[in-house]
C-alpha positions as a Markdown table, in Angstrom:
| # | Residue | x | y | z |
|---|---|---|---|---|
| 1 | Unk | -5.1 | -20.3 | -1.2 |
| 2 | Unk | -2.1 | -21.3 | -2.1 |
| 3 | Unk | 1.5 | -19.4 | -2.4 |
| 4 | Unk | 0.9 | -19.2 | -6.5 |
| 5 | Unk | -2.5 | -18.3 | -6.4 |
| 6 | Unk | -2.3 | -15.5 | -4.0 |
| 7 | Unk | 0.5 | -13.7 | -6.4 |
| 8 | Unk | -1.6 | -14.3 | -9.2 |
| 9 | Unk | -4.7 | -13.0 | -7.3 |
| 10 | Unk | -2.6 | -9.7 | -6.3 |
| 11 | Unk | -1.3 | -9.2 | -9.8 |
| 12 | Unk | -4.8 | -9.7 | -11.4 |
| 13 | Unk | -6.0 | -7.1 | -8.7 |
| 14 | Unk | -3.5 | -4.6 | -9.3 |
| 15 | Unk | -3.4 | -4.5 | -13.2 |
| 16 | Unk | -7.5 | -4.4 | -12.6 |
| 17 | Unk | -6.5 | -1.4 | -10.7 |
| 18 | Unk | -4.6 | 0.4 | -13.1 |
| 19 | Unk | -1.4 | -0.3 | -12.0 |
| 20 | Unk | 1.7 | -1.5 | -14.0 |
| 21 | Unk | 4.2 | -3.8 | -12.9 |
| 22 | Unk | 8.0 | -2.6 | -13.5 |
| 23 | Unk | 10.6 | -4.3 | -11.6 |
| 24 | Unk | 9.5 | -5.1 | -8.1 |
| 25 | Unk | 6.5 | -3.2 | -8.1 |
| 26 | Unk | 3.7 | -2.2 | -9.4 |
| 27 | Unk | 2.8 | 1.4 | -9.8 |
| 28 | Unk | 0.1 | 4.0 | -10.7 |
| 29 | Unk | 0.3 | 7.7 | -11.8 |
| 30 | Unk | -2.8 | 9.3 | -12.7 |
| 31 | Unk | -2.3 | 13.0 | -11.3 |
| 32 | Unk | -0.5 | 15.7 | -11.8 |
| 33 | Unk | 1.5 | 15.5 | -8.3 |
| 34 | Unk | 1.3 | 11.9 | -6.4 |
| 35 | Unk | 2.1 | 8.6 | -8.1 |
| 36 | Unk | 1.4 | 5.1 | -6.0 |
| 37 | Unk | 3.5 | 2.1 | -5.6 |
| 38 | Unk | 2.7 | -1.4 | -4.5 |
| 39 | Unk | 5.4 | -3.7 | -3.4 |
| 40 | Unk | 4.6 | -7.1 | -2.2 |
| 41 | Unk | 7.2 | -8.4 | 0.7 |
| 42 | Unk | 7.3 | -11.9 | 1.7 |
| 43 | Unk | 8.6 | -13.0 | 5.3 |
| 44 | Unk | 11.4 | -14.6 | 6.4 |
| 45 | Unk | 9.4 | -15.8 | 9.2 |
| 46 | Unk | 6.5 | -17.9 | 7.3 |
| 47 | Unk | 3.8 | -18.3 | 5.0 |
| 48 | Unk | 3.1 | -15.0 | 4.6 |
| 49 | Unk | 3.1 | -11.2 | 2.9 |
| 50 | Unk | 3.0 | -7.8 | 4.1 |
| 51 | Unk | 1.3 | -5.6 | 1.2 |
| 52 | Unk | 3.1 | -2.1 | 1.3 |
| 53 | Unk | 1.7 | 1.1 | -0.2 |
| 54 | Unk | 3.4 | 4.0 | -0.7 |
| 55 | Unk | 3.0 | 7.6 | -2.1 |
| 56 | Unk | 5.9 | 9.9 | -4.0 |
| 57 | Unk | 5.0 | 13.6 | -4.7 |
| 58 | Unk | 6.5 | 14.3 | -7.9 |
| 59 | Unk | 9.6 | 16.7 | -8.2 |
| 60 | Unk | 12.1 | 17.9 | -10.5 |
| 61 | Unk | 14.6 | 14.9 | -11.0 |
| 62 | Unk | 12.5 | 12.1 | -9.3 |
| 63 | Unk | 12.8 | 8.9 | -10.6 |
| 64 | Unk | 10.5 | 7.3 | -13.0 |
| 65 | Unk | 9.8 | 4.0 | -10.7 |
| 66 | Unk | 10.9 | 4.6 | -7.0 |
| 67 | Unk | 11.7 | 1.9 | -4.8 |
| 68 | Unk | 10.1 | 1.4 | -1.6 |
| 69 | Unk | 12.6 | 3.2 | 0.5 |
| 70 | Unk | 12.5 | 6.3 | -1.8 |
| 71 | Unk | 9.0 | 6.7 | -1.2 |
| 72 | Unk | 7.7 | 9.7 | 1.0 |
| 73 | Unk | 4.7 | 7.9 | 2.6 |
| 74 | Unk | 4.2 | 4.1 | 3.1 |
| 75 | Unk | 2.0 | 2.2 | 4.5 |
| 76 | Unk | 0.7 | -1.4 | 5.1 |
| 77 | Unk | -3.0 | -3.1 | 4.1 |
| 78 | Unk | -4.3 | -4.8 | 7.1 |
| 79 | Unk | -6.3 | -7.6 | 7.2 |
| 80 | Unk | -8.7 | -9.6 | 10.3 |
| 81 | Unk | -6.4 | -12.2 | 11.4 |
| 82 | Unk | -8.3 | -15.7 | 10.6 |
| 83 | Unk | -6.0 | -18.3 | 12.8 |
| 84 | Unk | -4.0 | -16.3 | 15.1 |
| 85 | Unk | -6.0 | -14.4 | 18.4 |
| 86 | Unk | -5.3 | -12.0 | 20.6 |
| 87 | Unk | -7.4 | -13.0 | 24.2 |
| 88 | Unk | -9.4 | -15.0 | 22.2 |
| 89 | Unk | -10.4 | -12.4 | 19.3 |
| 90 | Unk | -8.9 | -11.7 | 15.9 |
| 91 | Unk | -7.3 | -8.6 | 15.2 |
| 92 | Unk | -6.0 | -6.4 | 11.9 |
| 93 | Unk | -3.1 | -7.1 | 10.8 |
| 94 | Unk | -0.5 | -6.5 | 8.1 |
| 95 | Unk | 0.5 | -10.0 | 7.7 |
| 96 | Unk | -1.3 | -11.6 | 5.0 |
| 97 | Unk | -1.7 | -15.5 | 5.9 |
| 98 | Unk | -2.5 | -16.5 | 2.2 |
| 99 | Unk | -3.0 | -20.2 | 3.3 |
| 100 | Unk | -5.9 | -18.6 | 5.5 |
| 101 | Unk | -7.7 | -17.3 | 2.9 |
| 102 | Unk | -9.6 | -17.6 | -0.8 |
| 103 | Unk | -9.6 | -15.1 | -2.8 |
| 104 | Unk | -13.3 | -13.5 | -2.1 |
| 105 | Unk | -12.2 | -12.7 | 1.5 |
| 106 | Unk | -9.2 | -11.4 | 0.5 |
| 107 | Unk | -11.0 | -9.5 | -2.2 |
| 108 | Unk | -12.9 | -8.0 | 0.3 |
| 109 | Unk | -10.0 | -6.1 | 1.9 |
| 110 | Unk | -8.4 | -5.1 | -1.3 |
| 111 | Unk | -11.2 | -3.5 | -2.7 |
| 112 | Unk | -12.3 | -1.7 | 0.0 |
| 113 | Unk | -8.3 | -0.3 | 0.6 |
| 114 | Unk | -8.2 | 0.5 | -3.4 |
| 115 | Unk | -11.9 | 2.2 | -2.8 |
| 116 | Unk | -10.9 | 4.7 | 0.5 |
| 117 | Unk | -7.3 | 5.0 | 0.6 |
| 118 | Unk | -4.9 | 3.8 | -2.4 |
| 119 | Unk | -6.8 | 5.4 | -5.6 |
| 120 | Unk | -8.1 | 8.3 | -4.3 |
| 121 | Unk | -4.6 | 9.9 | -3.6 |
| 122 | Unk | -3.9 | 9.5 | -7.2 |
| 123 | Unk | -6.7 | 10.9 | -8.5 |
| 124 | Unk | -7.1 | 13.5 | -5.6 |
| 125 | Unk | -3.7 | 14.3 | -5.7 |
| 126 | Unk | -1.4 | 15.7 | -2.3 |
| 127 | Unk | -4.5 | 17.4 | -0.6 |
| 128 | Unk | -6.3 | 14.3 | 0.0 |
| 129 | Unk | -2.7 | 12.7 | 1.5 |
| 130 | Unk | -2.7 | 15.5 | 3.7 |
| 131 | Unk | -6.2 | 15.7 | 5.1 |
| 132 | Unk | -6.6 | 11.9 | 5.7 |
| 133 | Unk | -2.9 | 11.4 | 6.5 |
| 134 | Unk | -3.7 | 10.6 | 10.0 |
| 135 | Unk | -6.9 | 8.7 | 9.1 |
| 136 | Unk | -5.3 | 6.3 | 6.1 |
| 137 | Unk | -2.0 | 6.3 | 6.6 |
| 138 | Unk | -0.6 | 6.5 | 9.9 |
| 139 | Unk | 0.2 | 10.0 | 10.5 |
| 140 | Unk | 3.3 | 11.2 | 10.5 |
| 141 | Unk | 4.8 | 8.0 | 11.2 |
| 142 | Unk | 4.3 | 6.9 | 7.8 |
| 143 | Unk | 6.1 | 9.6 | 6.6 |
| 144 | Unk | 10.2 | 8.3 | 5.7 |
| 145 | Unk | 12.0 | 10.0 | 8.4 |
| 146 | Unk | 14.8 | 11.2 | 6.7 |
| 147 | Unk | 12.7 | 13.3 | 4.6 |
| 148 | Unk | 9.5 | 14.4 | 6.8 |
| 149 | Unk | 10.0 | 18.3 | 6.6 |
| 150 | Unk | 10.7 | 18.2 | 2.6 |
| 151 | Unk | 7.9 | 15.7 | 3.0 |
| 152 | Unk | 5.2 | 17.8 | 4.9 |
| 153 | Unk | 6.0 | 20.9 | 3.5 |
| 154 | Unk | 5.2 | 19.5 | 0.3 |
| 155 | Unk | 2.2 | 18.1 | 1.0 |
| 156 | Unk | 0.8 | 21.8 | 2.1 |
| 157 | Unk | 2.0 | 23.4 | -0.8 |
């Protein structure tokens, strides 16, 4: 697919999602204490993007569209690589090779990431980030460093 159509197939996706785009992202708040972001990132280093998710948990003051680096918990989608191999196999990784791809594989990815591990934190709220934060979303790596006490002890509570 090309450069044109894979935007368009990610904005079709995330609207289809419930998400609405503001600014550089595209975001989702349907419960009472997480809302979800979505920021496409294209590489300097070729013909393709890195999808990054991320989770705030609301507080007093927060703003009303975060930017990626405000965000408490981010993460990437990963796809099967199609061209590139490790010892001969593919792999998963967070570099979306649009080129590679039509829009049914891709589709297959995005769903199933919107099914077990975007939505349900929004819906679920903070207790499903916490119990499937190693799981989804990295562990405590994915949680922005400068803020990972704040960060977990939120979660809990």
């Amino acid at each position: 697919m090309e450069k044109t159509e894979f935007l368009n197939f990610c904005h079709t996706k995330f609207i289809d999602c419930g998400f609405s785009k503001a600014a550089n992202g595209y975001y989702k708040d349907a419960s009472s204490d997480i809302l979800c972001a979505l920021f496409l990132q294209k590489s300097s280093f070729g013909a393709f993007y890195y999808l990054n998710c991320g989770f705030y948990i609301k507080r007093q003051g927060m703003p009303s569209r975060p930017k990626y680096t405000d965000l408490d918990i981010c993460t990437r989608l990963t796809v099967l690589s199609k061209e590139q191999r490790v010892d001969g196999k593919q792999f998963l990784t967070a570099a979306i090779y649009y080129e590679e791809y039509d829009e049914e594989e891709l589709g297959v990815y995005f769903d199933e990431a919107f099914k077990t591990w975007i939505l349900p934190p929004v819906y679920k709220g903070k207790k499903f980030l916490l119990k499937n934060l190693e799981r989804y979303y990295g562990g405590l790596k994915s949680i922005h460093t400068l803020r990972t006490e704040f960060i977990r002890n939120a979660l809990s509570n």
